[in-house]
N, CA, C and O atoms as a CHARMM CRD file, in Angstrom:
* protein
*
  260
    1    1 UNK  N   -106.53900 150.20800 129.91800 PROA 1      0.00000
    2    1 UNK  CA  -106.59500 150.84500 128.61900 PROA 1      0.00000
    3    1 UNK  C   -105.81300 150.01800 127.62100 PROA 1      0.00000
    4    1 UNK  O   -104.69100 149.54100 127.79000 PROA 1      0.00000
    5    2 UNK  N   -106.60700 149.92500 126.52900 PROA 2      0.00000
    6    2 UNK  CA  -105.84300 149.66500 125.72700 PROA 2      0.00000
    7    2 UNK  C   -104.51100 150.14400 124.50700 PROA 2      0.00000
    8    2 UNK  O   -104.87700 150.98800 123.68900 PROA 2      0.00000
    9    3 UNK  N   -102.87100 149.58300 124.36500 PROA 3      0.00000
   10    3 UNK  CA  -102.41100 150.74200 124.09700 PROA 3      0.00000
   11    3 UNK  C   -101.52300 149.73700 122.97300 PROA 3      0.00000
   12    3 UNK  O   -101.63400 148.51200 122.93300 PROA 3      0.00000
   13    4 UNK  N   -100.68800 150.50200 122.14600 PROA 4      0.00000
   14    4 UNK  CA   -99.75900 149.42000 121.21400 PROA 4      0.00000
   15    4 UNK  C    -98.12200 149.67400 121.96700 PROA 4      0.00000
   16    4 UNK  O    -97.44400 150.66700 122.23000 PROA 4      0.00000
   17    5 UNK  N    -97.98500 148.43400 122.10000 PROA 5      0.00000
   18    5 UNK  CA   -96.70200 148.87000 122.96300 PROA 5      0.00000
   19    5 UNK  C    -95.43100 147.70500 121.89800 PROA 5      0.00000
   20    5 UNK  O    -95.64300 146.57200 121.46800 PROA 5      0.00000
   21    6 UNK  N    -94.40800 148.40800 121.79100 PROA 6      0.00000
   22    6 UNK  CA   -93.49500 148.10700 120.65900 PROA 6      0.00000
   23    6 UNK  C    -94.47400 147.48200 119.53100 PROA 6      0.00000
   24    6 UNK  O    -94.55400 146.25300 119.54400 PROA 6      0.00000
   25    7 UNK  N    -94.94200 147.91200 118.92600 PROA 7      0.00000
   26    7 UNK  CA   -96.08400 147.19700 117.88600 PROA 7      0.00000
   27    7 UNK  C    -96.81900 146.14500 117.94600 PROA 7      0.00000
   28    7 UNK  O    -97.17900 145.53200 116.94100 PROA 7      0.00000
   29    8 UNK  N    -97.21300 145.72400 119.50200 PROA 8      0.00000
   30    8 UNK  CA   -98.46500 144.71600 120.07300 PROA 8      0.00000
   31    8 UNK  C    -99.07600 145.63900 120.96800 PROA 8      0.00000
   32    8 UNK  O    -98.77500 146.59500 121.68200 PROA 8      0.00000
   33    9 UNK  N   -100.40100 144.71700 120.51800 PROA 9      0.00000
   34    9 UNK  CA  -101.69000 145.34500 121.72700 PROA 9      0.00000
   35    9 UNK  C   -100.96500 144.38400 122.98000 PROA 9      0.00000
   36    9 UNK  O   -100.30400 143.34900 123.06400 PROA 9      0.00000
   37   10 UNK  N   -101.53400 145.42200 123.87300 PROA 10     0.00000
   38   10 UNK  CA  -101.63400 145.14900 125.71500 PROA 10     0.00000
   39   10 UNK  C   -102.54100 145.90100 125.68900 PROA 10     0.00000
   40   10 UNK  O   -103.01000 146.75000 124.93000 PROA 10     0.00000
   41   11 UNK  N   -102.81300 145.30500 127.01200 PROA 11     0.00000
   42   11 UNK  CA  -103.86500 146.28100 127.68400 PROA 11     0.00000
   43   11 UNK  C   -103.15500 146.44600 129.00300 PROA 11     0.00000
   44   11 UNK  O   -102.77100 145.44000 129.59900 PROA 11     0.00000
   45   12 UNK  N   -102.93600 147.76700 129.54400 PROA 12     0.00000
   46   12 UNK  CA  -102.60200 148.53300 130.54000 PROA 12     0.00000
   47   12 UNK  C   -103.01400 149.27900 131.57800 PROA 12     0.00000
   48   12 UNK  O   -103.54600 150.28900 131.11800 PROA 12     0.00000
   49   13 UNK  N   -103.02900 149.28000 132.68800 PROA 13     0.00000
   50   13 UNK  CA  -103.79000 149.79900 134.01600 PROA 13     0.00000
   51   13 UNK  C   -103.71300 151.23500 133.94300 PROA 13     0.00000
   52   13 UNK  O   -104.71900 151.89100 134.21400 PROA 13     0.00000
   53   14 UNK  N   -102.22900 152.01900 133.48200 PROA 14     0.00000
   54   14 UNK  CA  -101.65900 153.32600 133.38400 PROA 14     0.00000
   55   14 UNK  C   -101.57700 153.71300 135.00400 PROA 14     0.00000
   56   14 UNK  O   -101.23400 153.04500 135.97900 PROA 14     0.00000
   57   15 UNK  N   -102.09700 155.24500 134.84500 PROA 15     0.00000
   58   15 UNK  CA  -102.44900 155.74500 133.93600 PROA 15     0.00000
   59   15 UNK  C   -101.41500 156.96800 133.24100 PROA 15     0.00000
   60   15 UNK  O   -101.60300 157.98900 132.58000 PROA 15     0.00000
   61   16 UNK  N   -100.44600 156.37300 133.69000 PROA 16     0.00000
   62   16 UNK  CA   -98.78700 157.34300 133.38700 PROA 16     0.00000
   63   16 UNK  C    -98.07600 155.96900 132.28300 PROA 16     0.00000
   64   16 UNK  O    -98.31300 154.77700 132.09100 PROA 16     0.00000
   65   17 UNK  N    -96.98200 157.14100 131.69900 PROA 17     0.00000
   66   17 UNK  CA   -96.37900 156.36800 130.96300 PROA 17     0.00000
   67   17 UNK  C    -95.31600 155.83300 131.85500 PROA 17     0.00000
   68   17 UNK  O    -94.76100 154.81000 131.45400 PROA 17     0.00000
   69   18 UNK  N    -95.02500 156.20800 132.70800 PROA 18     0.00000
   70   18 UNK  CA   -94.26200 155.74900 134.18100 PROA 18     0.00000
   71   18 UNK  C    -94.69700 154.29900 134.65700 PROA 18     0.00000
   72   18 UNK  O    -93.95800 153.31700 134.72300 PROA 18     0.00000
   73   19 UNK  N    -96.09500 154.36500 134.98700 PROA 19     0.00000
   74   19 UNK  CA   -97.09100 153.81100 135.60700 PROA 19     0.00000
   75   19 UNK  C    -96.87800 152.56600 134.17200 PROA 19     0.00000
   76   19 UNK  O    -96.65400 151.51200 134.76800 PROA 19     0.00000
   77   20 UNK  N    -96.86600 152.41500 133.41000 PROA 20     0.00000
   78   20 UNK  CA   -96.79200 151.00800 132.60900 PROA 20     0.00000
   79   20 UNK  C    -95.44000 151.11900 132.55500 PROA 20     0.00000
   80   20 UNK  O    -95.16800 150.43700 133.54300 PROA 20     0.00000
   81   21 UNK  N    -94.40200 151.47500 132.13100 PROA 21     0.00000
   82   21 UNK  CA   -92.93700 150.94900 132.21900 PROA 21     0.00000
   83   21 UNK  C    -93.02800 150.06900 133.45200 PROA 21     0.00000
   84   21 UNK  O    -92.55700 148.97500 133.14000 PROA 21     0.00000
   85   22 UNK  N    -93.46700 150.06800 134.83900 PROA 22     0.00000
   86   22 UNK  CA   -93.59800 149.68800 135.85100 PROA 22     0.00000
   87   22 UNK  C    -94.14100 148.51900 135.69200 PROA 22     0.00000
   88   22 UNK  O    -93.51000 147.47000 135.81400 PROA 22     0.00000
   89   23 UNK  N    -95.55100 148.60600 135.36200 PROA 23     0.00000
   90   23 UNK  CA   -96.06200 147.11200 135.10400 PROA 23     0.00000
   91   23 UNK  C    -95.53500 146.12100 133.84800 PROA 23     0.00000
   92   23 UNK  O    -95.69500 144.91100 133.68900 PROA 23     0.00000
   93   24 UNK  N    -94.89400 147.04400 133.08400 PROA 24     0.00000
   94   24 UNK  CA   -94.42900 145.67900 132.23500 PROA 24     0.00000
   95   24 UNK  C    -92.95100 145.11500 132.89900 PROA 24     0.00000
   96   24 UNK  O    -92.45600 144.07100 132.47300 PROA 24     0.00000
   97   25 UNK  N    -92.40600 145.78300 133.80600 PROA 25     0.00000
   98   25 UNK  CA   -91.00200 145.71000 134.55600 PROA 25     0.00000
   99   25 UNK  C    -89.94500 146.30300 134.29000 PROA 25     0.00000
  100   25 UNK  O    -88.90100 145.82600 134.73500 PROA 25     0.00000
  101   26 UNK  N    -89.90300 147.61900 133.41700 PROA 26     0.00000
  102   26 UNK  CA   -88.83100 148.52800 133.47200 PROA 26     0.00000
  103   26 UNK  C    -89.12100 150.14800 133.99000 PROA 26     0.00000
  104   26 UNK  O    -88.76300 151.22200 133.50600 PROA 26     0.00000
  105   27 UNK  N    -89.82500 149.85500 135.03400 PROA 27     0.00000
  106   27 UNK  CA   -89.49400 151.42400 135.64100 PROA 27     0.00000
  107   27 UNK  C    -87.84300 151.77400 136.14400 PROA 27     0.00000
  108   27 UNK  O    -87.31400 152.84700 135.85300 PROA 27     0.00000
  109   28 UNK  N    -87.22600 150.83200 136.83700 PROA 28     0.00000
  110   28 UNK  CA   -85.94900 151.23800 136.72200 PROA 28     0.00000
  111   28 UNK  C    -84.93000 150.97600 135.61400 PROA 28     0.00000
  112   28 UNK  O    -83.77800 151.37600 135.78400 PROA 28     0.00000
  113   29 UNK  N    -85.29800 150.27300 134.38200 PROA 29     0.00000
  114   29 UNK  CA   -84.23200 150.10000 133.51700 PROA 29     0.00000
  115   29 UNK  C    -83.73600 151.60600 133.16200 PROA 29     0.00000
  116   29 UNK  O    -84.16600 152.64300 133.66600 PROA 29     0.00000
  117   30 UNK  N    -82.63800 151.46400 132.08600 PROA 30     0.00000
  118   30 UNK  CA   -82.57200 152.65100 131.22000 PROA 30     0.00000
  119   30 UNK  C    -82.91100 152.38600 130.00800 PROA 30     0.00000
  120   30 UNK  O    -82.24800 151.55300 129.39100 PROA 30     0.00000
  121   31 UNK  N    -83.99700 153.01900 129.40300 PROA 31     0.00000
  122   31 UNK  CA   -84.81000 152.97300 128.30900 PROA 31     0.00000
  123   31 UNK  C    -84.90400 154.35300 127.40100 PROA 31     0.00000
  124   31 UNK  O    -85.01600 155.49700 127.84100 PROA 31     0.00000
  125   32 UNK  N    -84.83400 153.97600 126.12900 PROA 32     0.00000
  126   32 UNK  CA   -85.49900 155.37200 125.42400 PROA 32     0.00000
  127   32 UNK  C    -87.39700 154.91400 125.15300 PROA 32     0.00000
  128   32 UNK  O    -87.80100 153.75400 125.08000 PROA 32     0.00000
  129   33 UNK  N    -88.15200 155.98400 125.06400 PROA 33     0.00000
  130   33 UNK  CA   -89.49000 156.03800 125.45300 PROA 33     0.00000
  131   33 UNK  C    -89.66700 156.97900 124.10100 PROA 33     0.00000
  132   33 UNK  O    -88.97400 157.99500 124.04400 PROA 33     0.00000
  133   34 UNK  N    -90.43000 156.72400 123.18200 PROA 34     0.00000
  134   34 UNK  CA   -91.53300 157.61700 122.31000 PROA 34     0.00000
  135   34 UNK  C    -93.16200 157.33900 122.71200 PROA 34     0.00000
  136   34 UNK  O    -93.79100 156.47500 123.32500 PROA 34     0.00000
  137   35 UNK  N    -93.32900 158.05600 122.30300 PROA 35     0.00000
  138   35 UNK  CA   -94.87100 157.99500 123.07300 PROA 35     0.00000
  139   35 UNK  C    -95.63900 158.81500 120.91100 PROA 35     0.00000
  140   35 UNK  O    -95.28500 159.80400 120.27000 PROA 35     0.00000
  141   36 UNK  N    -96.72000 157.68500 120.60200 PROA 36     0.00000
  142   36 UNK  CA   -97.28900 158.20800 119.17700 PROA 36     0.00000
  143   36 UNK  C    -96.34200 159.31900 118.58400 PROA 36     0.00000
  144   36 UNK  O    -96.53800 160.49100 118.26400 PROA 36     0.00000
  145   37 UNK  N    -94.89000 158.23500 118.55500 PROA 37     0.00000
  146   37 UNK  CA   -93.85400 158.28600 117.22100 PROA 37     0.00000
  147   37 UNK  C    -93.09700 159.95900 118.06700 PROA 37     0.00000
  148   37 UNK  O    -92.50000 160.61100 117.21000 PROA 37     0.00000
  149   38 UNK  N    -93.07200 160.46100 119.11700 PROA 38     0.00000
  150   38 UNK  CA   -92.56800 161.68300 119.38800 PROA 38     0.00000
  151   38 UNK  C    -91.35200 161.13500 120.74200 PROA 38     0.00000
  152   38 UNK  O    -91.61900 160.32000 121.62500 PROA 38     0.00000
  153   39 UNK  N    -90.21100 161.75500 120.57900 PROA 39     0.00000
  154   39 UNK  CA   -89.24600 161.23200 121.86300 PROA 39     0.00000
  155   39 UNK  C    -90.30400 161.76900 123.28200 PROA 39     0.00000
  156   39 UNK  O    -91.27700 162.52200 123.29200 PROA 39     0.00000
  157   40 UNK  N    -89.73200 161.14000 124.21000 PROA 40     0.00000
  158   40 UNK  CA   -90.55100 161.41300 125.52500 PROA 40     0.00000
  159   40 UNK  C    -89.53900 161.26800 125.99100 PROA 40     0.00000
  160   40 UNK  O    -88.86900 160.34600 125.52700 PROA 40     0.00000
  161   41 UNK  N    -88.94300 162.10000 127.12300 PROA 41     0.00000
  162   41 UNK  CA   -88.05900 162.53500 127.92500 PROA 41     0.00000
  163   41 UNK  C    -88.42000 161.95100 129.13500 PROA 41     0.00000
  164   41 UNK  O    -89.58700 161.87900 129.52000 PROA 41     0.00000
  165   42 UNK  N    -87.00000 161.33500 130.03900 PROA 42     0.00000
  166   42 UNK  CA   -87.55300 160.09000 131.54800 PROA 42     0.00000
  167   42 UNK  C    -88.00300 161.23400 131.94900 PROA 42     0.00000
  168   42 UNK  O    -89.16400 161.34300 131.55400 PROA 42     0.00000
  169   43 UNK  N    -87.67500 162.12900 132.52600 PROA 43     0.00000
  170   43 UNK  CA   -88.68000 163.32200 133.07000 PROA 43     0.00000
  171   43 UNK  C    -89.67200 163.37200 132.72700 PROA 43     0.00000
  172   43 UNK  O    -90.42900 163.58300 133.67500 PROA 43     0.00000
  173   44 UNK  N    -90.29900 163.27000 131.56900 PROA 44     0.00000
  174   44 UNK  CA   -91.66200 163.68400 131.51100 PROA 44     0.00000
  175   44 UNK  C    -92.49300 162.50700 131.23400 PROA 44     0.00000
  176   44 UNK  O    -93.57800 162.62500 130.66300 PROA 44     0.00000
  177   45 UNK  N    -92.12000 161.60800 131.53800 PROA 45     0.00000
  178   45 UNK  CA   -92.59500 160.01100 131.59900 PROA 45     0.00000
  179   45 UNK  C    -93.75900 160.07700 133.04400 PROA 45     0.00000
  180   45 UNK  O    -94.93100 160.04700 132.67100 PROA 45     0.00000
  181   46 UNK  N    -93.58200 160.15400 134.50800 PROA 46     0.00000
  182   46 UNK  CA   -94.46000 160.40800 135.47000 PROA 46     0.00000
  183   46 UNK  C    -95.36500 161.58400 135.14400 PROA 46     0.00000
  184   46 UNK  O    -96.36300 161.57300 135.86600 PROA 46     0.00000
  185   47 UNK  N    -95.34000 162.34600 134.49600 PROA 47     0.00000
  186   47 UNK  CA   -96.56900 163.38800 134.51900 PROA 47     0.00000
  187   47 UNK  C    -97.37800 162.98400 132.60800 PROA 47     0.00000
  188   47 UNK  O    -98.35100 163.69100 132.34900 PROA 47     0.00000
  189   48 UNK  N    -97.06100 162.20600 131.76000 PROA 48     0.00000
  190   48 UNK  CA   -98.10500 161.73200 130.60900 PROA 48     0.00000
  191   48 UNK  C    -98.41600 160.35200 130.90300 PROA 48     0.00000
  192   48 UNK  O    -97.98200 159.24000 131.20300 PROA 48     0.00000
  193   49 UNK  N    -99.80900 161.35100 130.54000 PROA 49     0.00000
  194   49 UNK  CA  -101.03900 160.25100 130.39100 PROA 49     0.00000
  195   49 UNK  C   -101.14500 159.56000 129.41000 PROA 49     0.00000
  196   49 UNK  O   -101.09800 160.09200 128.30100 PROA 49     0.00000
  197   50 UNK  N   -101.28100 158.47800 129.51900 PROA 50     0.00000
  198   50 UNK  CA  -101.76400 157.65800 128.37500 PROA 50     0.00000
  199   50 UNK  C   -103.35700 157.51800 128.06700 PROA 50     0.00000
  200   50 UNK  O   -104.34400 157.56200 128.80200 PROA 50     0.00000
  201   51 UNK  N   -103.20100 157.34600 126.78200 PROA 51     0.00000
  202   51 UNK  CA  -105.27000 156.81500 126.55600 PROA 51     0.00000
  203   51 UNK  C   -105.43700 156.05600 125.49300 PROA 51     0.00000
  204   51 UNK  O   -104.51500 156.04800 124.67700 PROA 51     0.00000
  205   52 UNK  N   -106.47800 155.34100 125.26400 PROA 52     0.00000
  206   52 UNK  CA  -106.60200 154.15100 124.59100 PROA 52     0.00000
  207   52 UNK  C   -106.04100 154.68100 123.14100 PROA 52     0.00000
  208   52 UNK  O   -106.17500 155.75400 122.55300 PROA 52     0.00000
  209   53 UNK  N   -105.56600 153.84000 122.91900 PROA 53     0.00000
  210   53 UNK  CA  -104.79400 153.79000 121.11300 PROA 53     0.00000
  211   53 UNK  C   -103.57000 154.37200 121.51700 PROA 53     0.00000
  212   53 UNK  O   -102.57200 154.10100 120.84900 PROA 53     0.00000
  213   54 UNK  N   -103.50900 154.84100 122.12500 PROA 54     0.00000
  214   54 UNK  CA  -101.83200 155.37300 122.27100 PROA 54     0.00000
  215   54 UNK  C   -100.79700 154.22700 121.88500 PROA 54     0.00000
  216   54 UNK  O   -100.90500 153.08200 122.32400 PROA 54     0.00000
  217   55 UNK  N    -99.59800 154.71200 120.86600 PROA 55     0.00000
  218   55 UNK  CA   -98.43000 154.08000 121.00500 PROA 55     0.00000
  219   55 UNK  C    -97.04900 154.17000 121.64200 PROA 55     0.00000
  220   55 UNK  O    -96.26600 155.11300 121.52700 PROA 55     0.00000
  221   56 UNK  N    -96.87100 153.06700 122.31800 PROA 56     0.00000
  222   56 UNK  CA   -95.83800 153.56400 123.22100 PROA 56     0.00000
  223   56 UNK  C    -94.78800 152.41800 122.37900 PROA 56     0.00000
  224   56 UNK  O    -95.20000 151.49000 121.68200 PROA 56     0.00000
  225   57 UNK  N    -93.39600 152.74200 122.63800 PROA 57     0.00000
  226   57 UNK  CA   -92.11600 152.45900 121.89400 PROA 57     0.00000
  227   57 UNK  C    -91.24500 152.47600 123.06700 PROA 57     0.00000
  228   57 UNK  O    -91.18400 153.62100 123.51600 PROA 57     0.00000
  229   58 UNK  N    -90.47400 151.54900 123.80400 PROA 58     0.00000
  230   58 UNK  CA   -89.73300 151.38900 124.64000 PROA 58     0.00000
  231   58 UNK  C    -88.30300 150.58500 124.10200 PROA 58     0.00000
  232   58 UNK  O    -88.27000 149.43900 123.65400 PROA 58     0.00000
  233   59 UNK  N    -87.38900 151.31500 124.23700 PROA 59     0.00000
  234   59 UNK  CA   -86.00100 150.79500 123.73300 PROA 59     0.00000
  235   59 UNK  C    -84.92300 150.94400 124.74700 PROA 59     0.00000
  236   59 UNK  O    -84.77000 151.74800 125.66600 PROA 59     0.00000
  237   60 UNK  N    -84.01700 149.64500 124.18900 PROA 60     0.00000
  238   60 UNK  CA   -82.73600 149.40300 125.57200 PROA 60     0.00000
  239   60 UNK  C    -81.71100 149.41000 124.73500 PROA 60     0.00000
  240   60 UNK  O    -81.72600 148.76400 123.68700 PROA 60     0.00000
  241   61 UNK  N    -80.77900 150.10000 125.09300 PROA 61     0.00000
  242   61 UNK  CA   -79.92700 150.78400 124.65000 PROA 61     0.00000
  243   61 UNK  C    -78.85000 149.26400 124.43100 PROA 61     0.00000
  244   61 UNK  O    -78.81200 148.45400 125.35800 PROA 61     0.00000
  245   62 UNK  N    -78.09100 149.03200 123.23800 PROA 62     0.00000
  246   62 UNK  CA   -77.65300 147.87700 122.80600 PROA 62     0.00000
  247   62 UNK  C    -75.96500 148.41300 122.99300 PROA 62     0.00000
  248   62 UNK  O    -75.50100 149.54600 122.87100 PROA 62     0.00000
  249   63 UNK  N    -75.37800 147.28500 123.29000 PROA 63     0.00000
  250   63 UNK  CA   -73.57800 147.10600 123.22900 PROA 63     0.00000
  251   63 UNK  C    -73.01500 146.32900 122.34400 PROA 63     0.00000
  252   63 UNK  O    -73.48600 145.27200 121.92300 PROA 63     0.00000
  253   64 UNK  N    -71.66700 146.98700 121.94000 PROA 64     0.00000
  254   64 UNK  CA   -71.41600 145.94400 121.06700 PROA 64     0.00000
  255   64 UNK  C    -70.87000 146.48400 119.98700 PROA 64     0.00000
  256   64 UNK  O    -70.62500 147.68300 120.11500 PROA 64     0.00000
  257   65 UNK  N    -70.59400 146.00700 118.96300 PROA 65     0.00000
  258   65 UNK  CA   -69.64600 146.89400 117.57600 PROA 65     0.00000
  259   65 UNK  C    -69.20200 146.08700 116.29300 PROA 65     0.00000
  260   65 UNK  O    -68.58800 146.65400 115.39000 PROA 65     0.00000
């Protein structure tokens, strides 16, 4: 599927928003996740689906001051 992920196209296998953190290589990071501009909770990351046009927003939490 195709999806916008931090504001580039990919195309993604899914079909969880779990399921691509994985393939791009942060299923285990710690990340904040919006899913079309709404927070998405790591809990509820394995049970949403993604579908074509969806935007997904993946952020790593920064250090520093």
């Amino acid at each position: 599927m195709k999806i916008t992920l931090n504001g580039a196209p990919h195309d993604l296998a899914g079909p969880t928003v779990q399921d691509a953190l994985t393939q791009i290589g942060l299923a285990e990071a710690k990340v904040a996740t919006a899913l079309n501009g709404a927070f998405l909770p790591a809990a509820a990351r394995p049970g949403t689906t993604l579908k074509d046009g969806d935007a997904l927003e993946v952020v790593a939490p920064m250090q520093g001051g």
